[in-house]
C-alpha positions in Angstrom: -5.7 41.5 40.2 -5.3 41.6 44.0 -4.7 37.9 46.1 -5.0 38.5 49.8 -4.3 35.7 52.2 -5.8 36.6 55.6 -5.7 39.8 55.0 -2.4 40.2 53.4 -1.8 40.9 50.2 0.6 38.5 48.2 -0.2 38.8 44.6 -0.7 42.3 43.1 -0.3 41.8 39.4 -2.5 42.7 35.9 -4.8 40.6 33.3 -2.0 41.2 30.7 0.4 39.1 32.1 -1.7 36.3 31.7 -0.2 33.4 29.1 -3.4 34.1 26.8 -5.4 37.0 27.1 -8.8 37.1 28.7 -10.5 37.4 25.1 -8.6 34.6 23.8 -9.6 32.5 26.6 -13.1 33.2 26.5 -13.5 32.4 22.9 -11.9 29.2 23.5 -14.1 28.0 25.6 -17.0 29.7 24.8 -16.4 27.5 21.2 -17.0 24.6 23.4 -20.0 25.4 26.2 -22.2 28.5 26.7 -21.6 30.8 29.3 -24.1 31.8 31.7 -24.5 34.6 33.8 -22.5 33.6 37.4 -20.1 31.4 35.5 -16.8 31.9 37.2 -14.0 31.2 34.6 -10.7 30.1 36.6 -8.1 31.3 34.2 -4.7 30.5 36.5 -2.5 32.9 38.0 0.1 34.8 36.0 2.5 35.0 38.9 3.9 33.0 41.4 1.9 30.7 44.1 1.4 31.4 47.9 1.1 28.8 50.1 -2.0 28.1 52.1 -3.2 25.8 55.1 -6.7 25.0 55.8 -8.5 27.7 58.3 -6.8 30.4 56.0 -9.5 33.0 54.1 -8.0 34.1 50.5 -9.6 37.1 48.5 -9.2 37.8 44.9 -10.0 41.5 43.8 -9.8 42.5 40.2 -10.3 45.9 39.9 -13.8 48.0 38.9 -15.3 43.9 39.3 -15.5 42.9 43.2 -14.0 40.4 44.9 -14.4 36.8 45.5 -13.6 35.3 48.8 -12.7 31.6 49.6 -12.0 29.9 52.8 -9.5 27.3 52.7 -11.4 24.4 54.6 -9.6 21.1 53.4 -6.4 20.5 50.9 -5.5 17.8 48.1 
């Protein structure tokens, strides 16, 4: 797993150092709701947080999958 903030890389890390694995959490919550094809699981980051500020453009590549790419246009 890859995080990119404007173009920077900030997070470089692996699935495995998740707190549950990515089996474990889909059969969690697939024993709740049915997953459909284009549902985006958010599963939290296993390392530390960046900060952002609204105009910034974050990417998240995972490997062999794509990546998705989010434009920070308003915070909490």
């Amino acid at each position: 797993i890859y995080v990119s903030v404007n173009g920077r890389k900030v997070v470089q890390t692996s699935t495995n150092q998740l707190a549950g694995g990515v089996l474990d959490q889909l059969v969690y919550i697939t024993s709740y709701m049915t997953l459909n094809p284009g549902d985006v699981v958010l599963g939290g980051s296993p390392t530390s947080m960046y900060p952002v500020e609204v105009g910034d453009v974050v990417e998240l590549e995972i490997e062999g999958l794509g990546i998705l790419q989010n434009p920070i246009e308003s915070l909490p």
